[in-house]
N, CA, C and O atoms as a GROMACS GRO file, in nm:
protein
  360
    1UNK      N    1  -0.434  -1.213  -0.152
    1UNK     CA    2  -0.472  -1.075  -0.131
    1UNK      C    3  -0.544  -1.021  -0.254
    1UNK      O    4  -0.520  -1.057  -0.369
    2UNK      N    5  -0.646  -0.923  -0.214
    2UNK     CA    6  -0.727  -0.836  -0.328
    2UNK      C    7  -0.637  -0.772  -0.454
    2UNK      O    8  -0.555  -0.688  -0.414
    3UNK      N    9  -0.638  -0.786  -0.546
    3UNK     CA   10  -0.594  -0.657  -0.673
    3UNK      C   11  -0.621  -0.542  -0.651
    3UNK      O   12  -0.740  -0.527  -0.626
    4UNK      N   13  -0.540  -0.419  -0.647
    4UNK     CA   14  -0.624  -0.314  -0.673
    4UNK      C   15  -0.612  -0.295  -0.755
    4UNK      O   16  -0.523  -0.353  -0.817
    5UNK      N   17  -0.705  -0.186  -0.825
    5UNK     CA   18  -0.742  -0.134  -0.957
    5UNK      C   19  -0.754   0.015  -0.962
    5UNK      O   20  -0.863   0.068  -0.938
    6UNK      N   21  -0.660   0.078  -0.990
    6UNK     CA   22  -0.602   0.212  -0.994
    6UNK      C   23  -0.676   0.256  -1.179
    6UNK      O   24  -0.645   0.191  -1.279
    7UNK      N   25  -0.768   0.370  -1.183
    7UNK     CA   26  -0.734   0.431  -1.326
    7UNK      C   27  -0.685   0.546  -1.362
    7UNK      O   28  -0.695   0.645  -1.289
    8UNK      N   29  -0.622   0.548  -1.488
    8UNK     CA   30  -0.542   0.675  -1.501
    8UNK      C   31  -0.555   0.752  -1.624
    8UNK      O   32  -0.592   0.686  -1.722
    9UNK      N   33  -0.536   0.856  -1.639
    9UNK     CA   34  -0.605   0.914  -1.754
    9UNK      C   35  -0.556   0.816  -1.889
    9UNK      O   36  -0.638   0.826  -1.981
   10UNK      N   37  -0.442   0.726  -1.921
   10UNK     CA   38  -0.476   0.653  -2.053
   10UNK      C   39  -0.494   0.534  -2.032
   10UNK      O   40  -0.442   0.451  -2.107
   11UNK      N   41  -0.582   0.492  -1.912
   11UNK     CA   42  -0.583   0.349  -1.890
   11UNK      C   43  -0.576   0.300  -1.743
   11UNK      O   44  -0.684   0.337  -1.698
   12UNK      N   45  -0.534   0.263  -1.681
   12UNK     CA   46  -0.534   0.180  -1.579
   12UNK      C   47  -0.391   0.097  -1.534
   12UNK      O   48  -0.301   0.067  -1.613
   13UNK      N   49  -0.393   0.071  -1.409
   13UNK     CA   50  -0.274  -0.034  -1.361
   13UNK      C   51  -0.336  -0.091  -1.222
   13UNK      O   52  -0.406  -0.030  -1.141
   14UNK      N   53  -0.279  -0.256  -1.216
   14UNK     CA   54  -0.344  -0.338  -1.112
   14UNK      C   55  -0.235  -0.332  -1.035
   14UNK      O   56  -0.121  -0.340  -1.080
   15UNK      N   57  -0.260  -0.318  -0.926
   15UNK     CA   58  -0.179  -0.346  -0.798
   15UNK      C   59  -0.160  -0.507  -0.765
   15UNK      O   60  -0.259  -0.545  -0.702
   16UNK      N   61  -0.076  -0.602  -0.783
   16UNK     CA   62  -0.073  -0.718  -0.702
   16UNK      C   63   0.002  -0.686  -0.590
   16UNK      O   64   0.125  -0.691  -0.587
   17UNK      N   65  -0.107  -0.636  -0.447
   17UNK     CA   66  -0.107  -0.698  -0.348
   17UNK      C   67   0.011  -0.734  -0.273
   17UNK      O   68   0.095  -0.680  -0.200
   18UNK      N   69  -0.017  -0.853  -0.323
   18UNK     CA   70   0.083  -0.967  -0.231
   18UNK      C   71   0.233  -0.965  -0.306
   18UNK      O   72   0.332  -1.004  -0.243
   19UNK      N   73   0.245  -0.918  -0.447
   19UNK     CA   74   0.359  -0.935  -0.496
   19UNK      C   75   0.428  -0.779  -0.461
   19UNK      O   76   0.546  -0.745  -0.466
   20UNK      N   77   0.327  -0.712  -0.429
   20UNK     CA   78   0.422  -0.546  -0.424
   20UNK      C   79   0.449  -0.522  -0.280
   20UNK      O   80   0.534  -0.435  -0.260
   21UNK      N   81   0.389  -0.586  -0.158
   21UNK     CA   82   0.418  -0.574  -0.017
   21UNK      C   83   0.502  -0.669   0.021
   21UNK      O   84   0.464  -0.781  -0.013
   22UNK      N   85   0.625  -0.664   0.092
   22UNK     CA   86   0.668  -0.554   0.124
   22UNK      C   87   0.766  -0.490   0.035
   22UNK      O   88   0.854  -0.550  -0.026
   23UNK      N   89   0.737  -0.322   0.034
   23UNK     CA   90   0.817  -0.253  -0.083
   23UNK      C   91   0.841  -0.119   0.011
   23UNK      O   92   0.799  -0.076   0.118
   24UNK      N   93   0.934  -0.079  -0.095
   24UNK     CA   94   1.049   0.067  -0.056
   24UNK      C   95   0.966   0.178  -0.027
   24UNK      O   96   0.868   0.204  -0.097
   25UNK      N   97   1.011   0.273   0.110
   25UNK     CA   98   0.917   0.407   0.109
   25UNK      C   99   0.931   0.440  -0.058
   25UNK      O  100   0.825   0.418  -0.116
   26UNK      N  101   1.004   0.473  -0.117
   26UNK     CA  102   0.992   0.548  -0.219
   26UNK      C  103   0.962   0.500  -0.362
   26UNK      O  104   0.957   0.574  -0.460
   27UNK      N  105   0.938   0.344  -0.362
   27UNK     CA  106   0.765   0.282  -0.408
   27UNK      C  107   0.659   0.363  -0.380
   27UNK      O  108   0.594   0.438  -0.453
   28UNK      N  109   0.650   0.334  -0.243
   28UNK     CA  110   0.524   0.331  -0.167
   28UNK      C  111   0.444   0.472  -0.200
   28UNK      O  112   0.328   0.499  -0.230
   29UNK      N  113   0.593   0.564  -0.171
   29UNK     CA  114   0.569   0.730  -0.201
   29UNK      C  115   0.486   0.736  -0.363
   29UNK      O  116   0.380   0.789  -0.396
   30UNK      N  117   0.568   0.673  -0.426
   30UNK     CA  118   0.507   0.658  -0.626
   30UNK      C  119   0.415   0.621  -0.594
   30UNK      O  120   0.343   0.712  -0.552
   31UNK      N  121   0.359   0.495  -0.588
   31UNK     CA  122   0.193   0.514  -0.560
   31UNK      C  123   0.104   0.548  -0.515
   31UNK      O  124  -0.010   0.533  -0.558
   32UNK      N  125   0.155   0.625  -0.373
   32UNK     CA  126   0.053   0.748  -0.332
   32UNK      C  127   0.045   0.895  -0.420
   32UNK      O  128  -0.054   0.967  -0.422
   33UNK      N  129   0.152   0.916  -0.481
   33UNK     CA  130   0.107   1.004  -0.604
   33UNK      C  131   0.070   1.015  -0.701
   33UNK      O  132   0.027   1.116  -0.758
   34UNK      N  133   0.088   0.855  -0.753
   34UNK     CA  134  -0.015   0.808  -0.862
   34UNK      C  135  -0.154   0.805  -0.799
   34UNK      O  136  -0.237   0.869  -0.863
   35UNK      N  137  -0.189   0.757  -0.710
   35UNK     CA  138  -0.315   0.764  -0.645
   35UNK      C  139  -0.386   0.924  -0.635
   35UNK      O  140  -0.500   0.964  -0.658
   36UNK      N  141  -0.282   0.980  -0.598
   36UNK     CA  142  -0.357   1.166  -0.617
   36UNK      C  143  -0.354   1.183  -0.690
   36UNK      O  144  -0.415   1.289  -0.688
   37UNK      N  145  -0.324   1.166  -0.799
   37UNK     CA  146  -0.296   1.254  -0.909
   37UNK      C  147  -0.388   1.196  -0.986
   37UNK      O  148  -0.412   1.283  -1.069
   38UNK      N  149  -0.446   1.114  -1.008
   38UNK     CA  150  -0.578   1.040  -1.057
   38UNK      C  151  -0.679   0.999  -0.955
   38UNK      O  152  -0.739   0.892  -0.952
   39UNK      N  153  -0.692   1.114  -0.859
   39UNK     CA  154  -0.780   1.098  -0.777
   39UNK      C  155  -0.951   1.136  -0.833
   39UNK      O  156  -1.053   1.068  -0.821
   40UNK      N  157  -0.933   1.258  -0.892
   40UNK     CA  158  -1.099   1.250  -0.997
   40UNK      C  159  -1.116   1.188  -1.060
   40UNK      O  160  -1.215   1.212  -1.129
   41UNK      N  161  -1.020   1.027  -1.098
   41UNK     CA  162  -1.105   0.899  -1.124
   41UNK      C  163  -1.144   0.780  -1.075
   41UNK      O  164  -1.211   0.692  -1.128
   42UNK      N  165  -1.108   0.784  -0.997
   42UNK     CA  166  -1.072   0.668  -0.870
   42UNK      C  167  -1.165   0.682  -0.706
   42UNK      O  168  -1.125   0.780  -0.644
   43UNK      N  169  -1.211   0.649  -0.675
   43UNK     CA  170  -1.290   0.599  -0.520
   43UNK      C  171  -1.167   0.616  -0.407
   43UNK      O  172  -1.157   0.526  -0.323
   44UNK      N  173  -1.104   0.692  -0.404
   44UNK     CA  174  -0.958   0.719  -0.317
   44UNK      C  175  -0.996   0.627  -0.144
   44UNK      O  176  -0.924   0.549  -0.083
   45UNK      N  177  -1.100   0.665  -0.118
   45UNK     CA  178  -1.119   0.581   0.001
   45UNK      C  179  -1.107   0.435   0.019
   45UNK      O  180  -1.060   0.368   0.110
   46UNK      N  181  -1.168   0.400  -0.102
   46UNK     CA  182  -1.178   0.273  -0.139
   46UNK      C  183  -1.021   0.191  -0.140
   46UNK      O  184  -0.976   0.097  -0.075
   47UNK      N  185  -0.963   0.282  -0.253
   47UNK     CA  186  -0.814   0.239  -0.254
   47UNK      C  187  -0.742   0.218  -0.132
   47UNK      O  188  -0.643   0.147  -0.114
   48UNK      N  189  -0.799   0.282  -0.059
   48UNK     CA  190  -0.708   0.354   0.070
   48UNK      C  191  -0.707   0.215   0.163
   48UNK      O  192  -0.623   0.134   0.204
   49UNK      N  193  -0.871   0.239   0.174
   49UNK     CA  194  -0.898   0.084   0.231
   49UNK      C  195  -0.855  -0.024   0.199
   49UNK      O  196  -0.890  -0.122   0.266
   50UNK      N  197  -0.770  -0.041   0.092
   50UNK     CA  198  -0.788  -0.196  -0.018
   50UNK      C  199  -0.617  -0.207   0.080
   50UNK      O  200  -0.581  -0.289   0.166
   51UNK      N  201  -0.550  -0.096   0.023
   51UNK     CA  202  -0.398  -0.062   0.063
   51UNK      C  203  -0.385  -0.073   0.218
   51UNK      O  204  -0.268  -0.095   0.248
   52UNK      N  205  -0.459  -0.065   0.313
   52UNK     CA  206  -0.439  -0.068   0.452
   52UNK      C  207  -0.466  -0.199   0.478
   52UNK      O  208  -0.376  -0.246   0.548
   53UNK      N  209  -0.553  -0.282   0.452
   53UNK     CA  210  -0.619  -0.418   0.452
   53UNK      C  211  -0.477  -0.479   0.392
   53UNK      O  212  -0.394  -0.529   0.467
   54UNK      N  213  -0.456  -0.470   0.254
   54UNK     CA  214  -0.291  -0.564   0.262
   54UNK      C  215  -0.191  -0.550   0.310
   54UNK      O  216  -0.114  -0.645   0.317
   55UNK      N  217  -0.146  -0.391   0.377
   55UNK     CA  218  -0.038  -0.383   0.482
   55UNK      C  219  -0.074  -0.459   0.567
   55UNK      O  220  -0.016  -0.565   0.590
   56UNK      N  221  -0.187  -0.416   0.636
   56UNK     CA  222  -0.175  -0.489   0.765
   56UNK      C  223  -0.187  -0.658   0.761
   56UNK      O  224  -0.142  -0.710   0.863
   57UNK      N  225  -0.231  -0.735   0.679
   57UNK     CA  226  -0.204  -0.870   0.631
   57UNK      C  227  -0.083  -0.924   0.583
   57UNK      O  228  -0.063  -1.045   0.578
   58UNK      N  229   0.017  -0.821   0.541
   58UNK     CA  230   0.156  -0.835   0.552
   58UNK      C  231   0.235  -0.819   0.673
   58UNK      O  232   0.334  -0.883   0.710
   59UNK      N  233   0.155  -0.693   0.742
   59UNK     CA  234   0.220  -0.712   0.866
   59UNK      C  235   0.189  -0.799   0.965
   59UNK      O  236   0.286  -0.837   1.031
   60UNK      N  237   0.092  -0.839   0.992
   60UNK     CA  238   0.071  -0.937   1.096
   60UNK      C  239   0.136  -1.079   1.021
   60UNK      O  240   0.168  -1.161   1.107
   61UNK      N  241   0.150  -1.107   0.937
   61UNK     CA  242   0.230  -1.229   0.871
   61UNK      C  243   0.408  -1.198   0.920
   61UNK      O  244   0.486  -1.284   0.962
   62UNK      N  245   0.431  -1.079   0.904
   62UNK     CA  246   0.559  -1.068   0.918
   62UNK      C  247   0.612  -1.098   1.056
   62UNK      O  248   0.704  -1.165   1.102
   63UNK      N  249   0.478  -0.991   1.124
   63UNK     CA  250   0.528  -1.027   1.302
   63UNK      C  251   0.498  -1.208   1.354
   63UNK      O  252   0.558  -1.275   1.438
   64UNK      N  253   0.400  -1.241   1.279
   64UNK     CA  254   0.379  -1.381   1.261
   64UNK      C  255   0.536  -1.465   1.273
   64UNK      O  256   0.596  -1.512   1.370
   65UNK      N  257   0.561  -1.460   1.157
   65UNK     CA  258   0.659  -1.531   1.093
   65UNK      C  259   0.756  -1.516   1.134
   65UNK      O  260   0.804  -1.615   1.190
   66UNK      N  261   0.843  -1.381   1.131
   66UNK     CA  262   0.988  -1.330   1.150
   66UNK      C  263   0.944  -1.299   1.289
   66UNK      O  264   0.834  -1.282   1.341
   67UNK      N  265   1.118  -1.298   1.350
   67UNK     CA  266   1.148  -1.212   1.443
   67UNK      C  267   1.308  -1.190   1.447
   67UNK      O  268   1.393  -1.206   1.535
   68UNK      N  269   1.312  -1.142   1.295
   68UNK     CA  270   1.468  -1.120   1.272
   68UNK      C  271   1.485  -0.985   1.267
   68UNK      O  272   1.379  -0.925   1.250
   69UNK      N  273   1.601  -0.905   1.277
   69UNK     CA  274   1.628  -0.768   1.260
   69UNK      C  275   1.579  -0.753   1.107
   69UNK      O  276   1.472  -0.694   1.092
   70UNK      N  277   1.624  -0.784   1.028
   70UNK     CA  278   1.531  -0.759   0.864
   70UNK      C  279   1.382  -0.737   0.914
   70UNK      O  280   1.340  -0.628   0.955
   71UNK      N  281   1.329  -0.820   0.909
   71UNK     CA  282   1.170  -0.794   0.948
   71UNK      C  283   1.120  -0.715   1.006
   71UNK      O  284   1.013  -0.659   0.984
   72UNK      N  285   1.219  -0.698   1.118
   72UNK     CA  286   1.153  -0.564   1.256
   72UNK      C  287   1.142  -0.459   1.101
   72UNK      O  288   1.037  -0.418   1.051
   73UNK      N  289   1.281  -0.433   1.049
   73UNK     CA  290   1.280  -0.276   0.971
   73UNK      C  291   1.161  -0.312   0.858
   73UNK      O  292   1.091  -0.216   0.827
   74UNK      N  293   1.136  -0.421   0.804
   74UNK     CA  294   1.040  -0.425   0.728
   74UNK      C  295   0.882  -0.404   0.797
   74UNK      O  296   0.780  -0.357   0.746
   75UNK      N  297   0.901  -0.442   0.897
   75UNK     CA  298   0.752  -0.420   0.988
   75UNK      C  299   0.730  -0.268   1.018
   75UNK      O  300   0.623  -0.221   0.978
   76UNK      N  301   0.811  -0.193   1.076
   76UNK     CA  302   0.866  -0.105   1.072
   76UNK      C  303   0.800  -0.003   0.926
   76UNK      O  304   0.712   0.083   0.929
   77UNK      N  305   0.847  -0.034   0.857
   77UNK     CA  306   0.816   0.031   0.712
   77UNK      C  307   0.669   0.018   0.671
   77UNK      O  308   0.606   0.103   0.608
   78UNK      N  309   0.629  -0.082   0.708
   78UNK     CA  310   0.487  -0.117   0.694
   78UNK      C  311   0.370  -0.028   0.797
   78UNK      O  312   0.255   0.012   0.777
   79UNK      N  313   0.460  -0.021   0.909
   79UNK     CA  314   0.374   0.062   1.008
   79UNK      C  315   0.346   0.220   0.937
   79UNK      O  316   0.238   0.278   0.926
   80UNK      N  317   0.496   0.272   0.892
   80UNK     CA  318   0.501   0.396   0.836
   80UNK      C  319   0.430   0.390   0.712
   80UNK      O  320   0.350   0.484   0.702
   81UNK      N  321   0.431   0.317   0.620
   81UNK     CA  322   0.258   0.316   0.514
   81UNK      C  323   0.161   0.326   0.557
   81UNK      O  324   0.075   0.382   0.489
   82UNK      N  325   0.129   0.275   0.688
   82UNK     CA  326  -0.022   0.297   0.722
   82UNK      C  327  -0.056   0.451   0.763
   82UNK      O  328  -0.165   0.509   0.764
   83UNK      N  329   0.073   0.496   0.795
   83UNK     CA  330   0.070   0.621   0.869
   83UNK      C  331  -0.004   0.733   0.734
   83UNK      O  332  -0.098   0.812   0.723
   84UNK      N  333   0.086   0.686   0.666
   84UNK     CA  334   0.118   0.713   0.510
   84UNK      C  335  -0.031   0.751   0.499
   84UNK      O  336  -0.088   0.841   0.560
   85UNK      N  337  -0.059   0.702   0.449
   85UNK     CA  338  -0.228   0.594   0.418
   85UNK      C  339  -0.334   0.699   0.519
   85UNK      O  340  -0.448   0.715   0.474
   86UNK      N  341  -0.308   0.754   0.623
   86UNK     CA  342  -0.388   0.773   0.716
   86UNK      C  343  -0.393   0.951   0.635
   86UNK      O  344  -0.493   1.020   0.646
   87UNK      N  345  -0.277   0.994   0.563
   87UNK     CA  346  -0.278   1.120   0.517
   87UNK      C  347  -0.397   1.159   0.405
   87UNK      O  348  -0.462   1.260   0.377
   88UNK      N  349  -0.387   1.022   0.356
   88UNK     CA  350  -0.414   1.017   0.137
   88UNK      C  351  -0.594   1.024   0.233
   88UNK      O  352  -0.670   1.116   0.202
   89UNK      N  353  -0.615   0.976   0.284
   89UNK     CA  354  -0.796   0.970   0.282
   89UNK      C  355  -0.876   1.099   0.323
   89UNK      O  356  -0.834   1.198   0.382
   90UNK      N  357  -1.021   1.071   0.269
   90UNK     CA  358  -1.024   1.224   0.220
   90UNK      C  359  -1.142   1.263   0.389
   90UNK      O  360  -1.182   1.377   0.412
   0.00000   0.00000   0.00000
């Protein structure tokens, strides 16, 4: 999966992707407010796009792969990021 590349007023932080999906609403919540809150430096659409493109590559792996009760709630959670995601774009 892609890196994202978030900047912030003293610098920057990379998103790995594949190592941060699947993660906690209240992750998920932290980096959508890191994402606003350094939105006059950042391409927010762009991000937005980068972040929907690896949910949904996590999720179709998950529905792929699993079909255990863990997974449903993790699929589940993944659906509600996109929802997420559908707010942050401008």
């Amino acid at each position: 999966m892609k890196n994202i590349y978030i900047k912030t007023e003293h610098g920057h932080m990379i998103i790995y992707a594949d190592q941060f999906f699947p993660c906690s609403q209240k992750q998920f919540k932290k980096l959508l407010s890191i994402i606003k809150e350094f939105s006059y430096l950042n391409n927010v659409q762009e991000i937005s796009e980068q972040l929907t493109e690896a949910i949904t590559k996590e999720l179709e792996y998950l529905e792929w792969r699993y079909k255990t009760k863990k997974s449903q709630k993790e699929i589940s959670a993944l659906k509600k990021f996109l929802e997420m995601l559908e707010s942050l774009e401008v």
